[in-house]
C-alpha positions in Angstrom: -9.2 -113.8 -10.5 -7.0 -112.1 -7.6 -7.1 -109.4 -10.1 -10.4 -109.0 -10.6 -11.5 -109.3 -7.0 -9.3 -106.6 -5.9 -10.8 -104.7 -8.7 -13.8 -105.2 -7.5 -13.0 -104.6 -3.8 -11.1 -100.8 -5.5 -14.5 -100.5 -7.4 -16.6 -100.3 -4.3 -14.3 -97.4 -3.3 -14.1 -95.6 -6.6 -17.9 -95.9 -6.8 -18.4 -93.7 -3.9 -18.6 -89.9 -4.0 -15.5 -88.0 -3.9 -17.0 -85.9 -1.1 -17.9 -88.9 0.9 -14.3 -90.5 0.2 -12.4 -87.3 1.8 -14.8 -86.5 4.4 -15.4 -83.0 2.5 -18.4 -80.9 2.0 -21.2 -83.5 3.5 -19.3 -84.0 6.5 -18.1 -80.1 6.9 -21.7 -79.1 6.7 -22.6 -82.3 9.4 -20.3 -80.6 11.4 -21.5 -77.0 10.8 -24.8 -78.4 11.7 -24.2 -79.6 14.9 -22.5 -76.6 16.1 -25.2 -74.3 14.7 -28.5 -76.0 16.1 -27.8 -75.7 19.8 -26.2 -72.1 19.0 -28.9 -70.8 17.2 -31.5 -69.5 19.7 -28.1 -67.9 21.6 -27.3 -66.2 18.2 -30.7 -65.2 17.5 -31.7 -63.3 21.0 -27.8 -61.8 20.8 -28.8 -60.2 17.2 -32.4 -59.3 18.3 -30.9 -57.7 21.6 -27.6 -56.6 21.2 -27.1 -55.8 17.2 -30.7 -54.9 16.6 -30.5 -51.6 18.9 -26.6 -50.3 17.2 -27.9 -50.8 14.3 -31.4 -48.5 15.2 -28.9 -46.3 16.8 -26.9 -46.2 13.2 -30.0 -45.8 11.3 -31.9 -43.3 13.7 -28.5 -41.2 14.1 -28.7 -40.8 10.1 -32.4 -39.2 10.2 -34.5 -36.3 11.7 -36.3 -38.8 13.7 -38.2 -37.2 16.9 -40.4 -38.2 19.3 -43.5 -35.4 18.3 -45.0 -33.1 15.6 -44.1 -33.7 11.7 -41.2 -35.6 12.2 -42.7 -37.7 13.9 -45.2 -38.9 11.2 -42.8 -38.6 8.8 -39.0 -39.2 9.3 -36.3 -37.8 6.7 -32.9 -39.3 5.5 -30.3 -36.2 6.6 -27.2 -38.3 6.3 -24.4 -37.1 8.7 -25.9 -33.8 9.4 -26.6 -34.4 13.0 -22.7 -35.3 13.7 -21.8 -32.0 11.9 -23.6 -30.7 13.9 -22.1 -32.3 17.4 -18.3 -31.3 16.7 -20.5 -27.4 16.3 -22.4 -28.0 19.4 -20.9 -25.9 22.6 -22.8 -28.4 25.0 -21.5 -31.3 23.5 -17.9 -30.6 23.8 -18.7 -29.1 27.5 -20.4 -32.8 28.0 -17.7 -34.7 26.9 -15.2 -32.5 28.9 -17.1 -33.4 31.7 -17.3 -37.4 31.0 -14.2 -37.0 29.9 -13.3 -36.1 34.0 -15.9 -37.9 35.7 -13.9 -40.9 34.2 -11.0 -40.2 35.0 -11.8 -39.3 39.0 -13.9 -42.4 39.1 -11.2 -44.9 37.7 -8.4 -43.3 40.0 -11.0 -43.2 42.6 -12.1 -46.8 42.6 -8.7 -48.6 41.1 -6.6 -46.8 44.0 -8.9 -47.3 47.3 -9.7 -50.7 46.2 -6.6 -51.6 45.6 -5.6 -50.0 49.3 -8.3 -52.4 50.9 -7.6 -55.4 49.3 -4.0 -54.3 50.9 -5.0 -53.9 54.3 -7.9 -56.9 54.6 -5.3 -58.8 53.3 -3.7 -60.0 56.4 -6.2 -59.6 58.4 -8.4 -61.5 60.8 -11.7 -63.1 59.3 -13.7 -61.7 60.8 -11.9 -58.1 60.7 -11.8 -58.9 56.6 -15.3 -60.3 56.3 -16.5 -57.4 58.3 -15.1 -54.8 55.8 -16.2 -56.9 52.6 -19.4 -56.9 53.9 -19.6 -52.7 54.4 -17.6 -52.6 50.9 -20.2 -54.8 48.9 -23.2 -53.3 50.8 -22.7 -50.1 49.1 -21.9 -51.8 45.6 -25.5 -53.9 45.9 -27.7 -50.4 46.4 -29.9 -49.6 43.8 -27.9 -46.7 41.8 -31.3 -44.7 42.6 -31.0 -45.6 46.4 -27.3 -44.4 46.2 -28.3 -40.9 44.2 -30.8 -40.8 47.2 -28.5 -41.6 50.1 -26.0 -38.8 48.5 -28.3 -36.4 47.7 -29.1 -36.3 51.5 -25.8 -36.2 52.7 -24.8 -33.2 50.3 -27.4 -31.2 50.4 -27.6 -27.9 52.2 -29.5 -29.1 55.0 -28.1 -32.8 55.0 -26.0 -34.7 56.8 -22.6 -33.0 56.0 -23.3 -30.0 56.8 -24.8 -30.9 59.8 -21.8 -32.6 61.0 -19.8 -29.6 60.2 -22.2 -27.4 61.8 -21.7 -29.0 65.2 -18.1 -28.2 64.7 -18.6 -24.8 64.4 -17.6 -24.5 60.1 -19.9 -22.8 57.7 -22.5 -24.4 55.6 -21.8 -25.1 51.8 -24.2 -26.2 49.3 -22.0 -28.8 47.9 -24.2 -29.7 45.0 -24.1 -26.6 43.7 -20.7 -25.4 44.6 -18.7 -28.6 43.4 -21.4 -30.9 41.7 -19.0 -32.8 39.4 -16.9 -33.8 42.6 -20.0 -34.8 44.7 -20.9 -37.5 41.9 -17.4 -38.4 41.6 -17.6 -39.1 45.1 -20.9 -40.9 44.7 -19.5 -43.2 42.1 -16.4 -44.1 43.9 -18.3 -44.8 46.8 -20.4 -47.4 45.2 -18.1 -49.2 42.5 -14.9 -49.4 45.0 -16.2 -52.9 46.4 -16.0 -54.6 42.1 -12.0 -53.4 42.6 -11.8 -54.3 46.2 -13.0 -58.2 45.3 -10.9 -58.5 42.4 -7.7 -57.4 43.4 -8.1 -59.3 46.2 -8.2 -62.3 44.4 -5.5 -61.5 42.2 -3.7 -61.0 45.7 -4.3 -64.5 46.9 -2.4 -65.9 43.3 0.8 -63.9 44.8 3.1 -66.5 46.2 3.9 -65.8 50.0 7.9 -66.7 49.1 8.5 -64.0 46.9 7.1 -61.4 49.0 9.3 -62.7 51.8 12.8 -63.1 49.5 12.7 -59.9 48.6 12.3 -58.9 52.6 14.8 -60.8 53.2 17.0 -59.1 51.0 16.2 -55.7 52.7 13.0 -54.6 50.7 10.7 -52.0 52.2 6.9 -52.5 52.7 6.5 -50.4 49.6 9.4 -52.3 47.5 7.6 -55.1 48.3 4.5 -53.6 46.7 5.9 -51.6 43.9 8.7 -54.5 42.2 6.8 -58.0 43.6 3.1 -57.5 44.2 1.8 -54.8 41.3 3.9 -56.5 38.5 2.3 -59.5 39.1 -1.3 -57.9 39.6 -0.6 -56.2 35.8 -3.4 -58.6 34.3 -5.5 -58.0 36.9 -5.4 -54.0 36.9 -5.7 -53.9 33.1 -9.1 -55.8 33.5 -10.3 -54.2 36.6 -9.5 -50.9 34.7 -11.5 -51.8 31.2 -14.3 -53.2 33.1 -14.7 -50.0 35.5 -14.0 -47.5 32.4 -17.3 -49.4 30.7 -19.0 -49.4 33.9 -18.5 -45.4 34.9 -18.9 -44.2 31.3 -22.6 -45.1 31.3 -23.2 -43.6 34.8 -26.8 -42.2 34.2 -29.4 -42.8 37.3 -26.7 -42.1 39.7 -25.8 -38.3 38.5 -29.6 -37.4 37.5 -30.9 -38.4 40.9 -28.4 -35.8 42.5 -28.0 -33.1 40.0 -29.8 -33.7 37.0 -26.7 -32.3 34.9 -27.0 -29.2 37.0 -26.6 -26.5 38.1 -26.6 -25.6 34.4 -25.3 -27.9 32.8 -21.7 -28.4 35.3 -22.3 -32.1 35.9 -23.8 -32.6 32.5 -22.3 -35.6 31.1 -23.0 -37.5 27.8 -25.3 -40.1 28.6 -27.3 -37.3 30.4 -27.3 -34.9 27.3 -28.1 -37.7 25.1 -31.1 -38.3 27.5 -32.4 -34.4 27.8 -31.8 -34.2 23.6 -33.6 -37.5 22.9 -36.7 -37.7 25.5 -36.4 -34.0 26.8 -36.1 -32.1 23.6 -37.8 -35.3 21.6 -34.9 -35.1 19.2 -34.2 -38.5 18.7 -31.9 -38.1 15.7 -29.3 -36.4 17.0 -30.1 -38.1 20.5 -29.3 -41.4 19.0 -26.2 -39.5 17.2 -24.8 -38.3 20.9 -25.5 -42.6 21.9 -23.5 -43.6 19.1 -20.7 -41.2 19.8 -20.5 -42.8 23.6 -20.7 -46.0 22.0 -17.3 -45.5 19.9 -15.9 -43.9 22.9 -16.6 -46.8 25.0 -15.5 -49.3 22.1 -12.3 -47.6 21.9 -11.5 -47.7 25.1 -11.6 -51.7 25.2 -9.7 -52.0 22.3 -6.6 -49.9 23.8 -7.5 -52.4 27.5 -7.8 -55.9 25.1 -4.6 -55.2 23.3 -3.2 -54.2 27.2 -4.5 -58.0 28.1 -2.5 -59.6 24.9 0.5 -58.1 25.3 0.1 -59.7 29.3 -0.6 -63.2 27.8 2.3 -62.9 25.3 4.7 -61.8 28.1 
């Protein structure tokens, strides 16, 4: 009898489904279930607005797509012809030259002064600090139009500059013409410094106040201070400050056609403006598209090199 009732109490388990016995399959899709019905609508509007357009700009890159005439009615498969055709292209290479310093003077630009008045708010009054912030964060909150605007008037041959230098007795310069490249350089730095400014100053506030004063204790200058205490510690911070300005300053667009338009010529031509004058001026979208994907891998790469910066930080 004890024999057969634990039989029978071993039955009831043996009778039920494997599955349902090791919490397998059934419950791995309950779980999958309830992770994937809230997530859905997120997953669907990132495909729809983030993978649908790449993979356009893949497909439309690969054809002779354009915005009028025959190819327009009628769009041809050309395979990789219209990247053969950018490492052939003179402007191209003069464009990406160009982004290629526009970059680099922005990042320097915008990584070193904000850096310097995070600095110097640092131990300052309030009201000294909040007064600065505010000046800093007015320019970052302008409309990029607004600040091509704004520029555009101050560089100009007749603007503000040359006004100013005019009472001083120097010669006018048409500074958009003469050095276009640095006047949007200038522009840029200008308007992104406050994104740097705020975050190193909170990676400044995480520095503990004790360190700083051991090492002036033990005879550190201002600048020892700042080079072995301070920056090492700020190393996370700079390598996302840097990867999110890079992104940032690599799709500059409204700011450089407001002032220049890529001009004069083409010497403050950059990518995303040759893409624009090749797709919608031209009405070659093909190889537009193929300059867009280009930027694309340029900007991709560029937060690989800072995301592997960032785990090698964490791992330290």
């Amino acid at each position: 009898m004890g024999a057969s009732g634990d039989l029978e109490r071993g039955g009831g388990d043996l009778s039920r489904p494997r599955a349902e016995r090791s919490g397998g399959p059934g419950r791995t899709w309950s779980r999958a279930a309830r992770w994937a019905v809230p997530m859905g609508p997120a997953l669907f509007l990132l495909l729809a607005f983030f993978a649908g357009p790449i993979l356009w700009t893949v497909w439309a890159s690969l054809t002779d797509a354009a915005l009028t005439g025959a190819r327009a009615a009628r769009t041809d498969f050309v395979g990789v012809a219209n990247f053969e055709r950018l490492l052939t292209d003179v402007r191209f290479r003069d464009a990406t030259i160009l982004t290629a310093l526009f970059l680099i003077g922005s990042v320097f630009g915008q990584t070193v002064l904000g850096l310097v008045l995070a600095l110097l708010t640092r131990a300052r009054h309030g009201a000294v600090r909040a007064a600065v912030g505010a000046i800093v964060v007015g320019a970052w909150v302008v409309p990029e139009v607004v600040a091509g605007f704004v520029w555009y008037a101050f560089l100009e041959r007749e603007g503000t500059l040359n006004a100013v230098l005019g009472f001083l007795g120097a010669g006018e310069q048409n500074w958009l013409f003469t050095a276009p490249l640095l006047a949007v350089i200038l522009a840029n730095v200008w308007k992104g410094t406050a994104f740097s400014m705020m975050t190193y100053s909170a990676g400044l506030s995480e520095v503990p106040d004790d360190l700083e004063e051991a090492a002036r204790v033990d005879g550190a200058s201002p600048f020892q201070v700042l080079w072995h205490v301070v920056l090492p510690l700020l190393r996370r911070t700079l390598a996302t400050t840097l990867l999110l300005i890079t992104l940032q300053t690599v799709q500059v667009f409204t700011l450089i056609f407001v002032m220049t338009s890529g001009g004069p010529g083409a010497r403050s031509t950059t990518l995303p403006l040759l893409m624009y004058q090749e797709a919608l001026r031209m009405g070659d979208l093909g190889y537009g598209t193929a300059i867009a994907l280009a930027l694309l891998v340029v900007a991709g790469l560029f937060s690989i090199v800072y995301v592997r910066m960032l785990g090698k930080e964490e791992r330290r």
